[in-house]
C-alpha positions in Angstrom: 111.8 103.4 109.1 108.6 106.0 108.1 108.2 106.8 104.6 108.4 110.3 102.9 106.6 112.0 100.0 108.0 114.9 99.6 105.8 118.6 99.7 102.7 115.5 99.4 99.5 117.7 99.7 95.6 117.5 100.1 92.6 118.8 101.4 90.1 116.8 103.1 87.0 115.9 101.3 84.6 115.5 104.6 85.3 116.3 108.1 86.9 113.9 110.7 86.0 114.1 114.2 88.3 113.1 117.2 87.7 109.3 117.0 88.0 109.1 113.3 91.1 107.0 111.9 90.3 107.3 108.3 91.2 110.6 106.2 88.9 110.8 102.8 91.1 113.0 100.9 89.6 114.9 97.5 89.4 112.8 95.3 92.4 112.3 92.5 95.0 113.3 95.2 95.2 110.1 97.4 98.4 108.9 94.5 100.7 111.9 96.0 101.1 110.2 99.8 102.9 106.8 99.9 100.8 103.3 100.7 102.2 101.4 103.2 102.7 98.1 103.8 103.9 97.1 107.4 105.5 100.8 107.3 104.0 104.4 108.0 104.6 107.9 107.4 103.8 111.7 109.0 101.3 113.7 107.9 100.5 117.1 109.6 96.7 118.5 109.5 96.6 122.0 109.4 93.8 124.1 110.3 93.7 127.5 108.7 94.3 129.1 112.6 96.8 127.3 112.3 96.4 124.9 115.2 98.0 121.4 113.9 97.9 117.5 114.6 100.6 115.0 113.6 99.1 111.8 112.5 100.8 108.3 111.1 99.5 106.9 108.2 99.7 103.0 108.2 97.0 102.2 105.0 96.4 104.1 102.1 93.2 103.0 99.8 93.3 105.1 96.9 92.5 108.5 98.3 91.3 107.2 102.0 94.3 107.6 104.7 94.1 105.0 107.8 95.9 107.0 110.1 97.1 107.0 114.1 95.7 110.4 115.6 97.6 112.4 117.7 101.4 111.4 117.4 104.5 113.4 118.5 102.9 114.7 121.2 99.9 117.1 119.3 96.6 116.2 120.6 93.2 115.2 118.7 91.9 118.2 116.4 88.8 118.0 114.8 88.7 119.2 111.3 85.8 120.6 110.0 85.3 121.2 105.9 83.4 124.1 105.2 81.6 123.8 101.4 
């Protein structure tokens, strides 16, 4: 069964590109998302067009997501973080 966390929320703190499977969140804001252990749980990415990606996150290192890209049936987007 996935885990939950509810309203859980971040921004990324470097870009990921389509064969990236670990999200570097900002840092302090990796404790709001469940760690799993043999489990997983959704996250959506979110560009600001709106354009989104459903990913599974199966490790969580303090604020670093290990995730599976493109679940549900979304497809790779890259994310880019603008400074």
């Amino acid at each position: 069964m996935p885990l939950v966390a509810n309203n859980a929320a971040s921004r990324l703190a470097v870009s990921i590109g389509a064969a990236d499977t670990q999200i570097s969140l900002q840092a302090g804001t990796g404790s709001a998302f469940p760690a799993p252990s043999g489990d997983w749980f959704p996250i959506t990415l979110i560009k600001p067009s709106c354009e989104f990606e459903i990913v599974h996150c199966t490790a969580r290192d303090t604020d670093v997501l290990t995730v599976v890209r493109a679940c549900e049936g979304t497809g790779v987007t890259n994310m880019i973080v603008k400074t």
